[in-house]
mmCIF file of the N, C-alpha and C atoms, coordinates in Angstrom:
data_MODEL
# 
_entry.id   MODEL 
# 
loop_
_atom_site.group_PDB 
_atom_site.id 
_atom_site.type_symbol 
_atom_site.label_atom_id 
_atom_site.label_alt_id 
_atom_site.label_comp_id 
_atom_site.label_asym_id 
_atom_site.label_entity_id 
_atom_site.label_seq_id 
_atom_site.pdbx_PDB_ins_code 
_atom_site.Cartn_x 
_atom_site.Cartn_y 
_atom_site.Cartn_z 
_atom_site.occupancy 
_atom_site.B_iso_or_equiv 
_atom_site.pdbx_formal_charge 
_atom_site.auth_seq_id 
_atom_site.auth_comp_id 
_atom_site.auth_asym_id 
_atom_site.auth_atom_id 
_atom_site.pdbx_PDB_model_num 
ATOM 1   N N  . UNK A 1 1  ? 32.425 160.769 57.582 1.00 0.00 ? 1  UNK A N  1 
ATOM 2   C CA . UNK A 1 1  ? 33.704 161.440 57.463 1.00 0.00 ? 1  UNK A CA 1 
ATOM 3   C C  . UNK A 1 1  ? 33.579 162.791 58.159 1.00 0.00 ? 1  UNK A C  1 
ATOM 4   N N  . UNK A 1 2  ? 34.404 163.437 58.889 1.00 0.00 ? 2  UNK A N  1 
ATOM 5   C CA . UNK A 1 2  ? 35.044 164.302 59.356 1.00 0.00 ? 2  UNK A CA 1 
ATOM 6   C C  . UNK A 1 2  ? 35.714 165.105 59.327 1.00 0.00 ? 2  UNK A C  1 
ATOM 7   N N  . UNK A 1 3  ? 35.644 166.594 59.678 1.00 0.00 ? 3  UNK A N  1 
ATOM 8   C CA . UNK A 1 3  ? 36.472 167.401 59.093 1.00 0.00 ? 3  UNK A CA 1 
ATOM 9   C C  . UNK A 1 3  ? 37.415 167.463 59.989 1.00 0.00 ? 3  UNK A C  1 
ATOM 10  N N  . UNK A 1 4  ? 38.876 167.688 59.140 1.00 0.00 ? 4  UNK A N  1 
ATOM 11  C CA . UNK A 1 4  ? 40.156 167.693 60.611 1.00 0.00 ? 4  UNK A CA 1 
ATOM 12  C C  . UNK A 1 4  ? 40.470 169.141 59.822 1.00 0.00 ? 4  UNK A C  1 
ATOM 13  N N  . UNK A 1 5  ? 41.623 169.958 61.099 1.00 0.00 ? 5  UNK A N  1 
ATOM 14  C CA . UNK A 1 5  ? 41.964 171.331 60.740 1.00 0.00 ? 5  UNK A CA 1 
ATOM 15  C C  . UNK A 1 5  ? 42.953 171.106 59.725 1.00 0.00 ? 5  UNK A C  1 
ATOM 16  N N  . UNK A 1 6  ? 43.102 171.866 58.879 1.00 0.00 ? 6  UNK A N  1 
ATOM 17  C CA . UNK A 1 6  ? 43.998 171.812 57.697 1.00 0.00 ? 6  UNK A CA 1 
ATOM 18  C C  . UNK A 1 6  ? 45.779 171.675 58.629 1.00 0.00 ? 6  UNK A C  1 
ATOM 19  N N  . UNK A 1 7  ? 46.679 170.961 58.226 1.00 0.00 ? 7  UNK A N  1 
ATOM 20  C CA . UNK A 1 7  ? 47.641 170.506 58.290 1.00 0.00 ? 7  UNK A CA 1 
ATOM 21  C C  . UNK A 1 7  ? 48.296 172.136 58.033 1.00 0.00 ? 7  UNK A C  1 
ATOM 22  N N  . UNK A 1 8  ? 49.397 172.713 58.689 1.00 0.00 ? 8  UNK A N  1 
ATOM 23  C CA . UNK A 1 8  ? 50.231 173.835 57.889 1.00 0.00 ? 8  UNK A CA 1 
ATOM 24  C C  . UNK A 1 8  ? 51.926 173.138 57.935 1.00 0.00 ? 8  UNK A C  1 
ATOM 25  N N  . UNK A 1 9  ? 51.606 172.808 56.147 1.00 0.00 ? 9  UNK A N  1 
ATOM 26  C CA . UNK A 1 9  ? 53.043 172.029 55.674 1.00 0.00 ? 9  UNK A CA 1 
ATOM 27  C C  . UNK A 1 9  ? 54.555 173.098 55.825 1.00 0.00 ? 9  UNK A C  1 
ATOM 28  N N  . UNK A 1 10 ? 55.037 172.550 56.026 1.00 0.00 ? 10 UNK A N  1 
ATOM 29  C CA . UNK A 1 10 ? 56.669 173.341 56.096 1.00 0.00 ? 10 UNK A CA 1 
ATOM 30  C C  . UNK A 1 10 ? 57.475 172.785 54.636 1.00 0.00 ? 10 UNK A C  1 
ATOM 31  N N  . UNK A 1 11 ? 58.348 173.757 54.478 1.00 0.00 ? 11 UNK A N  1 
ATOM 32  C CA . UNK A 1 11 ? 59.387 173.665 53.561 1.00 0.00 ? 11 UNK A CA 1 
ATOM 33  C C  . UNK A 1 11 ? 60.149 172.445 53.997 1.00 0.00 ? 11 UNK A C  1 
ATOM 34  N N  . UNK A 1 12 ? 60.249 171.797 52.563 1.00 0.00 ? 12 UNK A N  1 
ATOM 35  C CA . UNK A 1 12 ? 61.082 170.236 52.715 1.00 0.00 ? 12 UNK A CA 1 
ATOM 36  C C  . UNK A 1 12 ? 60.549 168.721 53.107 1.00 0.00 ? 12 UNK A C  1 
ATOM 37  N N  . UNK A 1 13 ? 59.202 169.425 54.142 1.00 0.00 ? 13 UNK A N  1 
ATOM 38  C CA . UNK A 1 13 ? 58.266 168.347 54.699 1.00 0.00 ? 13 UNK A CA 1 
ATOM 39  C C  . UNK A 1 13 ? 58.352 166.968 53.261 1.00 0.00 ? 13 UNK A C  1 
ATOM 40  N N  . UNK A 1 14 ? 58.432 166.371 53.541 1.00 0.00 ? 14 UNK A N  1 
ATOM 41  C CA . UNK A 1 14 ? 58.019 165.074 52.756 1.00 0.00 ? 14 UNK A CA 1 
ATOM 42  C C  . UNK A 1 14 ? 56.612 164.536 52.543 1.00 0.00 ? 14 UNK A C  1 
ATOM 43  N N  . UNK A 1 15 ? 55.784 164.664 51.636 1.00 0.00 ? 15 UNK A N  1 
ATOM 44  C CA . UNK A 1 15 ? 54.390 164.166 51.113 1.00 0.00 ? 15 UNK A CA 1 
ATOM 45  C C  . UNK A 1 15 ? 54.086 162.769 50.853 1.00 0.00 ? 15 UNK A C  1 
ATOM 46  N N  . UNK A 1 16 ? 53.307 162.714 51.944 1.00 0.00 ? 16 UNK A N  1 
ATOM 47  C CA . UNK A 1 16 ? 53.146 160.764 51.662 1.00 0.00 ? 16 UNK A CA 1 
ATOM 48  C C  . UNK A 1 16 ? 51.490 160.868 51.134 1.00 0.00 ? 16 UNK A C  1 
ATOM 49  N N  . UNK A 1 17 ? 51.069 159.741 50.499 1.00 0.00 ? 17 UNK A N  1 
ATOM 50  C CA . UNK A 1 17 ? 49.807 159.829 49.690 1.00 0.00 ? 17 UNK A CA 1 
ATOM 51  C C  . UNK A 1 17 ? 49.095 159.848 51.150 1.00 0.00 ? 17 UNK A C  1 
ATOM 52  N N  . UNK A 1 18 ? 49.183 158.933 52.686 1.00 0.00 ? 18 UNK A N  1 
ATOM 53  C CA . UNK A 1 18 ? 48.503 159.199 53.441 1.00 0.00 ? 18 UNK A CA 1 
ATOM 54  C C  . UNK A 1 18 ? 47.938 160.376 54.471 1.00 0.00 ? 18 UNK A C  1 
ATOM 55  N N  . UNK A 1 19 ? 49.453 161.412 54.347 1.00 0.00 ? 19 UNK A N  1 
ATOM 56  C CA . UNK A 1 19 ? 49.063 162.595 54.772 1.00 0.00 ? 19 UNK A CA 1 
ATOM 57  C C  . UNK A 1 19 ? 47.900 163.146 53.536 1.00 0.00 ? 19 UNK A C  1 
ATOM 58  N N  . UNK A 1 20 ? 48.522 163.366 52.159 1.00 0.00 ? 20 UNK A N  1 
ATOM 59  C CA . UNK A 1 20 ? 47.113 164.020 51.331 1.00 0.00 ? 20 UNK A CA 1 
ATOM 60  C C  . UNK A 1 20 ? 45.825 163.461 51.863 1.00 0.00 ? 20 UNK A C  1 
ATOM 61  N N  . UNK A 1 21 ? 45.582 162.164 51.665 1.00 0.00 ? 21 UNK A N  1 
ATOM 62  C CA . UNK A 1 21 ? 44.480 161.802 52.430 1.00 0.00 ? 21 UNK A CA 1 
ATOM 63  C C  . UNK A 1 21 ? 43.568 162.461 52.914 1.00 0.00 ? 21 UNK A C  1 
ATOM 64  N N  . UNK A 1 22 ? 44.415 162.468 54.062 1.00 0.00 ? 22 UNK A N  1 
ATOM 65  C CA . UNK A 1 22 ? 43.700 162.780 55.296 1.00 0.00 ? 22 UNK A CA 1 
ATOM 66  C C  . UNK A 1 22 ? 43.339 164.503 55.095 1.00 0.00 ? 22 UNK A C  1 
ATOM 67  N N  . UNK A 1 23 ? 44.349 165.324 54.932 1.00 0.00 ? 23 UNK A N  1 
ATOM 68  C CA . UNK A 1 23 ? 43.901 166.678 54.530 1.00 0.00 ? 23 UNK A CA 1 
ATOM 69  C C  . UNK A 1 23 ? 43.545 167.290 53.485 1.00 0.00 ? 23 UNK A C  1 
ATOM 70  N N  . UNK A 1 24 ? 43.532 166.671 52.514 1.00 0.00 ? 24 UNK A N  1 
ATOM 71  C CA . UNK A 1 24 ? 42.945 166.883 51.091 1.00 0.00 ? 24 UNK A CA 1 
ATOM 72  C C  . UNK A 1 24 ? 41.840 166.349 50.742 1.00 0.00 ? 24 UNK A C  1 
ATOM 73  N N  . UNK A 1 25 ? 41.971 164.753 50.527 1.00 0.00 ? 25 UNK A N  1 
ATOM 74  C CA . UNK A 1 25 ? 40.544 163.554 50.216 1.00 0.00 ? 25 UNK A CA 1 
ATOM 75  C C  . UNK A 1 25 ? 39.738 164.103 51.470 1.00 0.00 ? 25 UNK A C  1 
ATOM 76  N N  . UNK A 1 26 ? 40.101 163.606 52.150 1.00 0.00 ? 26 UNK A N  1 
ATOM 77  C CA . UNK A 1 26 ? 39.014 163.453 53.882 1.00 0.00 ? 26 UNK A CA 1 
ATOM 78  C C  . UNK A 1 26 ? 38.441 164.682 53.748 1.00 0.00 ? 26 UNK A C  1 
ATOM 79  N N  . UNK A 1 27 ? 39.050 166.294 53.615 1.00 0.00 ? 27 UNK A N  1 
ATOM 80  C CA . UNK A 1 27 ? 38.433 166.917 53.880 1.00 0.00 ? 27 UNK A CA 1 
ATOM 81  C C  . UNK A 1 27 ? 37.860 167.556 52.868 1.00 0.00 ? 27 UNK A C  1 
ATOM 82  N N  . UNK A 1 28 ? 37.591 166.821 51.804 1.00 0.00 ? 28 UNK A N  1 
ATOM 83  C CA . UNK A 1 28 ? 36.963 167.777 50.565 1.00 0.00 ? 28 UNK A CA 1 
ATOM 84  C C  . UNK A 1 28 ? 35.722 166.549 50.668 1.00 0.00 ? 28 UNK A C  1 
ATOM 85  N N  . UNK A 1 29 ? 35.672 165.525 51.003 1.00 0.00 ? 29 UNK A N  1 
ATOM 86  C CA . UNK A 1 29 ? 34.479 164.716 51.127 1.00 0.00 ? 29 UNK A CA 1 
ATOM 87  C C  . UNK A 1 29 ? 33.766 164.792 52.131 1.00 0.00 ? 29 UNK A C  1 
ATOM 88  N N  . UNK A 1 30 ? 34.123 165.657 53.181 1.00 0.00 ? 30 UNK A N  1 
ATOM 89  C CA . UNK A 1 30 ? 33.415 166.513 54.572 1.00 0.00 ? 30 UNK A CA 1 
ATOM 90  C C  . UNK A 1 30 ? 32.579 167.437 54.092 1.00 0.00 ? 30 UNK A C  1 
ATOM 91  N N  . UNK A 1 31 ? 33.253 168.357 52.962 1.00 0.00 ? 31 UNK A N  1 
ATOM 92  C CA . UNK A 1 31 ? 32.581 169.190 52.459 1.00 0.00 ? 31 UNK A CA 1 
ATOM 93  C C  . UNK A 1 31 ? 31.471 169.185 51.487 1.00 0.00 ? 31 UNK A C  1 
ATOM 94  N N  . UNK A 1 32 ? 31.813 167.899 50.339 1.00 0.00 ? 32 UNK A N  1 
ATOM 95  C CA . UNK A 1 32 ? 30.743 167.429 49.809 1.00 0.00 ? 32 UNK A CA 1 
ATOM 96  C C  . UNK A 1 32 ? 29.552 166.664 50.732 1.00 0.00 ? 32 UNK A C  1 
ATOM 97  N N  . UNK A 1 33 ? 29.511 166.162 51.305 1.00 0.00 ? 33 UNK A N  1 
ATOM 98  C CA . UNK A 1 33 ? 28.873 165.390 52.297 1.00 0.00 ? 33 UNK A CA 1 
ATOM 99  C C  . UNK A 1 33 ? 27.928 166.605 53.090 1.00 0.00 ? 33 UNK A C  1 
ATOM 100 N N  . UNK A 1 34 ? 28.444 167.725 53.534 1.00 0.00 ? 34 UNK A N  1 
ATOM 101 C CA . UNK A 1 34 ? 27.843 168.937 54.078 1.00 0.00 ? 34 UNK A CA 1 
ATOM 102 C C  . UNK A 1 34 ? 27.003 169.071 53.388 1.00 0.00 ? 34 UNK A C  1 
ATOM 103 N N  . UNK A 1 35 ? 27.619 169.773 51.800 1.00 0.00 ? 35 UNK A N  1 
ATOM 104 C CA . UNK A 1 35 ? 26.805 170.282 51.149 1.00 0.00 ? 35 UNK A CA 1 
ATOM 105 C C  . UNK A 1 35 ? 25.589 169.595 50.813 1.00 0.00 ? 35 UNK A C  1 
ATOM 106 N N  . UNK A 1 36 ? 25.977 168.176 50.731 1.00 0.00 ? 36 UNK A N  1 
ATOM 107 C CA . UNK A 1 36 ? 24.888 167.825 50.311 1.00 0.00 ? 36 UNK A CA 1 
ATOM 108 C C  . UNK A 1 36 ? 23.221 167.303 50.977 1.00 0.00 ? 36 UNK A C  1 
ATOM 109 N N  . UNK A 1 37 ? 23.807 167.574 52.155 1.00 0.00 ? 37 UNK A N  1 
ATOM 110 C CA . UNK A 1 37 ? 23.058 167.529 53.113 1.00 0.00 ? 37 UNK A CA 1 
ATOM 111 C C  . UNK A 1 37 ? 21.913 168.706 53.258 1.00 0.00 ? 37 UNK A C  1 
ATOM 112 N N  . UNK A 1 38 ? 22.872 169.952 53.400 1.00 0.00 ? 38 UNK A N  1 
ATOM 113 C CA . UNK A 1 38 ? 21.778 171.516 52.938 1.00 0.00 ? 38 UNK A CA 1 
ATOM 114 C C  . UNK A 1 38 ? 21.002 171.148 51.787 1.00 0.00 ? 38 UNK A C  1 
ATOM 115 N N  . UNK A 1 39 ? 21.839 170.424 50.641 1.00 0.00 ? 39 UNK A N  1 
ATOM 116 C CA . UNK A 1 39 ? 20.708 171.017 48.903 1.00 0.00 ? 39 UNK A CA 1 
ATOM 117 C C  . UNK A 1 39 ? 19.400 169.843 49.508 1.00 0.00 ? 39 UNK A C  1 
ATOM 118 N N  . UNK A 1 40 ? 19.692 168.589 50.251 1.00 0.00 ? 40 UNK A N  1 
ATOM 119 C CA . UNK A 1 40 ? 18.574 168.182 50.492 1.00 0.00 ? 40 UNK A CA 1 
ATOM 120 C C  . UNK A 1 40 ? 17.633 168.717 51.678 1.00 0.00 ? 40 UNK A C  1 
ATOM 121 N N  . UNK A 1 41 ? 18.100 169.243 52.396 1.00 0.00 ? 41 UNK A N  1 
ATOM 122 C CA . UNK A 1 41 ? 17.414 170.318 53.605 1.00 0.00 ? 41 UNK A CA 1 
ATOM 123 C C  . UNK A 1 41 ? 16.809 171.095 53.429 1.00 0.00 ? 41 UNK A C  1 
ATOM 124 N N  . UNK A 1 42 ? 16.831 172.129 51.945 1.00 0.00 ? 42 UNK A N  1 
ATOM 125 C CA . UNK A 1 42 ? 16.460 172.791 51.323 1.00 0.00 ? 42 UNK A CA 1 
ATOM 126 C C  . UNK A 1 42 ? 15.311 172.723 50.405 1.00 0.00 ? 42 UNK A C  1 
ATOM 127 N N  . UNK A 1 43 ? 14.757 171.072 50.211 1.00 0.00 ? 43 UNK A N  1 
ATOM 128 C CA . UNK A 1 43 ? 14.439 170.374 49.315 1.00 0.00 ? 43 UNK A CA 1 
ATOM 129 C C  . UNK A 1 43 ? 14.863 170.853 47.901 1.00 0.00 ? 43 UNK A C  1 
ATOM 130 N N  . UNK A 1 44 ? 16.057 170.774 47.482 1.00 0.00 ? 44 UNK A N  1 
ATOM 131 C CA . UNK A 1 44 ? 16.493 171.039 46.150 1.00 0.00 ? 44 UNK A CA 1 
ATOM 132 C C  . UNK A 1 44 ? 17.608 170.124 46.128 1.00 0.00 ? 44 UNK A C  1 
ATOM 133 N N  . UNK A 1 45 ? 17.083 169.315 44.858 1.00 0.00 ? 45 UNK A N  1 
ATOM 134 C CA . UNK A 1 45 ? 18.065 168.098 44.691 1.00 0.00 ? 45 UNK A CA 1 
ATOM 135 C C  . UNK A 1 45 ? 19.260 168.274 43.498 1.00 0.00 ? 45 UNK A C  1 
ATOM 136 N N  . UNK A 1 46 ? 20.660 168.188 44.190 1.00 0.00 ? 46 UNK A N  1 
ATOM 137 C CA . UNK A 1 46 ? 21.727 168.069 43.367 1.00 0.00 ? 46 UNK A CA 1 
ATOM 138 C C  . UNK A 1 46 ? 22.289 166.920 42.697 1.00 0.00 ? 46 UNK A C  1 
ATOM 139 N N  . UNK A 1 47 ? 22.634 166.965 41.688 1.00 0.00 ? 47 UNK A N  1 
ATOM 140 C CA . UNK A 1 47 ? 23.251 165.704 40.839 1.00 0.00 ? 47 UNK A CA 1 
ATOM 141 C C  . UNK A 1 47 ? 24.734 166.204 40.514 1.00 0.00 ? 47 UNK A C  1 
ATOM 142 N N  . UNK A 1 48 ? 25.671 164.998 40.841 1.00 0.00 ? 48 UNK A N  1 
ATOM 143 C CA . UNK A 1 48 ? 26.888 165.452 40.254 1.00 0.00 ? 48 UNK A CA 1 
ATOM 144 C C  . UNK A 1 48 ? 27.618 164.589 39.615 1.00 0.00 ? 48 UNK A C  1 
ATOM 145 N N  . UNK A 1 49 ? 28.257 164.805 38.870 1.00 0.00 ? 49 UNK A N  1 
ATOM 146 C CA . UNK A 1 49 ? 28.903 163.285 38.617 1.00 0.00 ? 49 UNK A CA 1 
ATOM 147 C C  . UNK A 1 49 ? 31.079 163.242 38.751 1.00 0.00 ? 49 UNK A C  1 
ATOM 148 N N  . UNK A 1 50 ? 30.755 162.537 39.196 1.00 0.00 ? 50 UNK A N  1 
ATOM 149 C CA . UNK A 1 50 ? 32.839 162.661 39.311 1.00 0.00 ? 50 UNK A CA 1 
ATOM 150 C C  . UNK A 1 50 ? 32.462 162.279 40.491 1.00 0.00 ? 50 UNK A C  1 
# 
């Protein structure tokens, strides 16, 4: 997964679950995925649950 640039929503825009997706899901699992890459780079192992 991939990070895309954050979307800048306008007033009235209409919210489909596939736009959240993509700029919400997609990019908060870019970020977990990062991170978790450093805590193992670091050798310090993270556990999370959710």
């Amino acid at each position: 997964m991939s990070w895309v640039a954050p979307r800048t929503w306008s007033a009235g825009e209409t919210l489909t679950a596939a736009l959240l997706n993509v700029h919400l899901r997609d990019n908060l699992n870019a970020i977990r995925e990062r991170e978790a890459w450093f805590s193992a780079a670091a050798g310090n192992i993270a556990v999370g649950s959710g």
